[in-house]
C-alpha positions, 0 to 999 in steps of 0.5 A: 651845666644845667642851663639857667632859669630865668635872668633879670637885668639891672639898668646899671648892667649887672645880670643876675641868673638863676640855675638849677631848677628841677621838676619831680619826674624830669630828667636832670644833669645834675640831679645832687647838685643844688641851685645856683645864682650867678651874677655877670657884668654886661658892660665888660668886654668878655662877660662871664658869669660867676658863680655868687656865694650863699650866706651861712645858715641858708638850706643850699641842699634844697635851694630850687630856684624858679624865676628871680627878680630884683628891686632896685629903690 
């Protein structure tokens, strides 16, 4: 609906993306909606991404990602 941001993308496959970001003055489909992170599984047949839940006491009203990465040890 309001595209993605940015992706990055574990060895194992799994692709986290981020959505929603919003700039002061730039028009917005969405413009109540907050941010969002989806996960997909590249190594499924028909990868589809899925919507992740956000832990309880996060600020979600105000969440505006910009960019993502991970770290894996």
């Amino acid at each position: 609906e309001s595209g993605s941001e940015d992706i990055d993308i574990l060895p194992n496959g799994l692709a986290f993306i981020s959505s929603g970001l919003k700039y002061p003055g730039l028009k917005t489909l969405a413009p109540d909606k907050p941010g969002e992170i989806f996960l997909m599984d590249l190594n499924e047949d028909n990868p589809r991404a899925v919507e992740l839940r956000i832990s309880r006491g996060f600020d979600l009203a105000s969440f505006n990602p910009h960019g993502i990465s991970t770290y894996v040890d």
